[in-house]
C-alpha positions as a Markdown table, in Angstrom:
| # | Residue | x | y | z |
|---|---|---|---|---|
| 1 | Unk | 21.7 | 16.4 | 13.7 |
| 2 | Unk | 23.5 | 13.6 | 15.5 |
| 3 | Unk | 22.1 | 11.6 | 18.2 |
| 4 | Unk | 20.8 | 13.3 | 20.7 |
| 5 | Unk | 22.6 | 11.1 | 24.5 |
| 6 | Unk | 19.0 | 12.5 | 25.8 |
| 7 | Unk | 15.7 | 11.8 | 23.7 |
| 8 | Unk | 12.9 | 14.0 | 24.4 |
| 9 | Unk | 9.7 | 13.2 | 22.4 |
| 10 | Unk | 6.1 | 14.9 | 22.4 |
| 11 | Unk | 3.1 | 14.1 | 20.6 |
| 12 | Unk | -0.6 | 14.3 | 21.0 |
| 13 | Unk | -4.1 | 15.6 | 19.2 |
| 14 | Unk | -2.2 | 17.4 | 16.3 |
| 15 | Unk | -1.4 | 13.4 | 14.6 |
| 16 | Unk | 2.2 | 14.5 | 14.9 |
| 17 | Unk | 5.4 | 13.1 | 16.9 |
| 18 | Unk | 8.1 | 15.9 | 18.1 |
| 19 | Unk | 11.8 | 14.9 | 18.9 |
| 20 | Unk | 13.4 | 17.7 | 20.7 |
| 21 | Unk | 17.2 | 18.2 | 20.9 |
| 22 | Unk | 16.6 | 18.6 | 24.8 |
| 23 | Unk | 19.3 | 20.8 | 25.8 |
| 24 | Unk | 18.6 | 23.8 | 23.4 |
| 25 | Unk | 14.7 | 22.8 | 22.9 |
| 26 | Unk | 15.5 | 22.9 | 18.9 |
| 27 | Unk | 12.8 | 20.1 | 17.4 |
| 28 | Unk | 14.6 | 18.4 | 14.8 |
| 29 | Unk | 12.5 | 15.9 | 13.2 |
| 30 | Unk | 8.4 | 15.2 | 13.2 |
| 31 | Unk | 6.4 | 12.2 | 12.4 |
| 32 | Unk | 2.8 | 12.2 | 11.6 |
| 33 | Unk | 0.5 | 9.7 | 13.3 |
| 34 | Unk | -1.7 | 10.1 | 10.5 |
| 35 | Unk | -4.3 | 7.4 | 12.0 |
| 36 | Unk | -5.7 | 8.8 | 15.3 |
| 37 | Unk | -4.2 | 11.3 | 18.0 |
| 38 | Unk | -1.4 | 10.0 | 20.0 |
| 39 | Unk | -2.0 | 9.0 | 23.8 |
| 40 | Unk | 0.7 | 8.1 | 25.2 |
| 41 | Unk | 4.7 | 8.0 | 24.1 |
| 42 | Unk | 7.3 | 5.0 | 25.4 |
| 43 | Unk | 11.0 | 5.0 | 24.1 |
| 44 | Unk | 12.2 | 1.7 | 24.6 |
| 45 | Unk | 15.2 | 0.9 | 27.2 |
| 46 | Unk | 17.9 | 0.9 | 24.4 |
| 47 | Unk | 16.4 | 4.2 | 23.3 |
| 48 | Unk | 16.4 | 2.2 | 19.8 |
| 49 | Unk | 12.2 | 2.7 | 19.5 |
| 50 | Unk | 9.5 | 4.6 | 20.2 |
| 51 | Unk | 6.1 | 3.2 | 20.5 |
| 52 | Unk | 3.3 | 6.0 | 19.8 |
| 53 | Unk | 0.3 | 4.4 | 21.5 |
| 54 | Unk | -3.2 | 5.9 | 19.5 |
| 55 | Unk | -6.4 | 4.5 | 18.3 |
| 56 | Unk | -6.8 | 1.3 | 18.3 |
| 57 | Unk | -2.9 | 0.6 | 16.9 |
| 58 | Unk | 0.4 | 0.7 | 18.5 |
| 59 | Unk | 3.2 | 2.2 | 15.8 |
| 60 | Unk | 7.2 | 1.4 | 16.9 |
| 61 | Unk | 9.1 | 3.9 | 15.1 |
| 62 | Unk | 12.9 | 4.4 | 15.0 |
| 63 | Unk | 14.1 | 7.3 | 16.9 |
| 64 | Unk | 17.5 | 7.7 | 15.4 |
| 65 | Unk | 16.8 | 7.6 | 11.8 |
| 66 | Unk | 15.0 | 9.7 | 9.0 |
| 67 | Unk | 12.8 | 6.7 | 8.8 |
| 68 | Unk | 9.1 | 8.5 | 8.7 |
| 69 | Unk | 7.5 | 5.2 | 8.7 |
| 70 | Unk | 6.5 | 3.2 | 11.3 |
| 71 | Unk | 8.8 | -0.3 | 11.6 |
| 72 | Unk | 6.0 | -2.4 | 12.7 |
| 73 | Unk | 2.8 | -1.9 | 13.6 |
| 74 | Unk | 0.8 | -3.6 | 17.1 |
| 75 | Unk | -3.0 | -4.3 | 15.8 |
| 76 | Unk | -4.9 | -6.2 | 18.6 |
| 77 | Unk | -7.0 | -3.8 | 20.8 |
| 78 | Unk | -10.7 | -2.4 | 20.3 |
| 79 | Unk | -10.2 | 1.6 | 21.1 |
| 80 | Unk | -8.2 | 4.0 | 22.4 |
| 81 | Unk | -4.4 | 2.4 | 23.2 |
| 82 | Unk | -3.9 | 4.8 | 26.8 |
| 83 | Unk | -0.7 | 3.1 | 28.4 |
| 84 | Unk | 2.4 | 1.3 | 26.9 |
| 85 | Unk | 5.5 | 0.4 | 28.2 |
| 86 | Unk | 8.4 | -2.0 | 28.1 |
| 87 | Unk | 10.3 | -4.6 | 30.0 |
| 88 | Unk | 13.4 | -3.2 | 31.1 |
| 89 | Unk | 15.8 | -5.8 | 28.9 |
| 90 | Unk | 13.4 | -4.6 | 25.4 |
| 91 | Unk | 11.6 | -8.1 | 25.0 |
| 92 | Unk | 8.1 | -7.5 | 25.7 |
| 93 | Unk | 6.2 | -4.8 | 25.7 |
| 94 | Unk | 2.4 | -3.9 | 27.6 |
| 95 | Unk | -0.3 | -2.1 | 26.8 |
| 96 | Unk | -3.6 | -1.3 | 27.8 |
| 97 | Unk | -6.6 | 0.5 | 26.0 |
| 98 | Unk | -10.3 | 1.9 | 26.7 |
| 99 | Unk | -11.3 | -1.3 | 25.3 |
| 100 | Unk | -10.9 | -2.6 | 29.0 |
| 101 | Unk | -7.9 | -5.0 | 28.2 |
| 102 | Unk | -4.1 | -5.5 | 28.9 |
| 103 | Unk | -2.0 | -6.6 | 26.6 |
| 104 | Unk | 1.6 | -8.2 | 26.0 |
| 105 | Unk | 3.5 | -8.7 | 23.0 |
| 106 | Unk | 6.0 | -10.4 | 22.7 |
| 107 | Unk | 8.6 | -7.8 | 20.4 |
| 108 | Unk | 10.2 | -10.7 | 18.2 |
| 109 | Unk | 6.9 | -12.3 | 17.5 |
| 110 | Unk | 3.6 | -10.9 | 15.7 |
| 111 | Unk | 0.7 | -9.9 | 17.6 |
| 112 | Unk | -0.3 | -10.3 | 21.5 |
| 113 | Unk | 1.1 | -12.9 | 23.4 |
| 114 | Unk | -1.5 | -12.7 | 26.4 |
| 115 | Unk | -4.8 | -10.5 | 27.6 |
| 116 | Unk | -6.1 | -9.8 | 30.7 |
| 117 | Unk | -9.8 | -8.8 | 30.9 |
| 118 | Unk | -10.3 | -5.1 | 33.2 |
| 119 | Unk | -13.5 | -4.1 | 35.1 |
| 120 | Unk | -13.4 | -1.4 | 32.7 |
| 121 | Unk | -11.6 | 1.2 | 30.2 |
| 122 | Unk | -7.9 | 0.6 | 31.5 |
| 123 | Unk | -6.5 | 4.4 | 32.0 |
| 124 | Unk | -3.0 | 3.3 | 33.3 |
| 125 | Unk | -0.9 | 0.3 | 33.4 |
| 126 | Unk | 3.0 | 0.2 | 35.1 |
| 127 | Unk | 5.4 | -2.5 | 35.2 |
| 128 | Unk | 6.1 | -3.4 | 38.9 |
| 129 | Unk | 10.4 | -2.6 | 39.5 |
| 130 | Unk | 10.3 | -6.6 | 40.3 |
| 131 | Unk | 9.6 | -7.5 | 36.2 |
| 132 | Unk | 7.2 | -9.6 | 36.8 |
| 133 | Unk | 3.5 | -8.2 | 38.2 |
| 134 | Unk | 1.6 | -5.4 | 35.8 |
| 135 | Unk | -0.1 | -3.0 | 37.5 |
| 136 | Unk | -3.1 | -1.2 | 35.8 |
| 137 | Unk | -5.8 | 1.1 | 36.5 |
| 138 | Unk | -9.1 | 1.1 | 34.9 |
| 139 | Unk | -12.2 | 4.1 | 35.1 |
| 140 | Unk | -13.9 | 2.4 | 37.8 |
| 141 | Unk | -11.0 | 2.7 | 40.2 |
């Protein structure tokens, strides 16, 4: 199948990753998350990733190859990873988990780059339109 101009992926308790050819709602190609469930699904802005966020790792996949192996692999929080997301130019990416921390990695480096301690499990984190303020959430509001 060739490149899809719109990706469309899915995942969740099953362990496995969906991409959809959006306009006929044909999958085309799975990916199995064989660690944990997945919780939460970014695509990177160049469309070249995906980052399946699960527990406790972050996997960066390649959405337009056969590749069923993860490229690299983000090892750094305690439990469940429940919100990741990147920088809009592909350089960093954020994270935050149940473990009650935020992360950010630095894409072109190994590991996490700087944590920020919640009140609690983080259920939510956004990057502000500005690029430079993160916004989570955690369970205790």
């Amino acid at each position: 199948m060739p490149n899809p101009s719109v990706v469309l992926a899915t995942a969740g308790y099953d362990h496995t990753v969906r991409f959809w050819e959006a306009t006929r709602g044909v999958c085309y190609r799975t990916l199995q998350y064989a660690d944990s469930q997945v919780n939460k699904l970014e695509i990177t802005p160049d469309k070249r990733y995906l980052a399946a966020a699960g527990n406790p790792h972050i996997r960066l996949f390649e959405v337009n190859t056969q590749n069923l192996q993860p490229v690299t692999s983000y090892d750094g929080h305690q439990g469940n990873v429940t919100a990741v997301g990147f920088e809009r130019d592909g350089r960093w990416m954020y994270s935050g988990s149940d473990d009650g921390t935020v992360k950010i990695w630095d894409l072109r480096a190994g590991g996490y780059q700087r944590e920020y301690e919640s009140r609690g499990a983080v259920t939510c984190c956004v990057l502000h339109p500005n690029g430079t303020e993160l916004i989570s959430g955690d369970q205790n509001g």
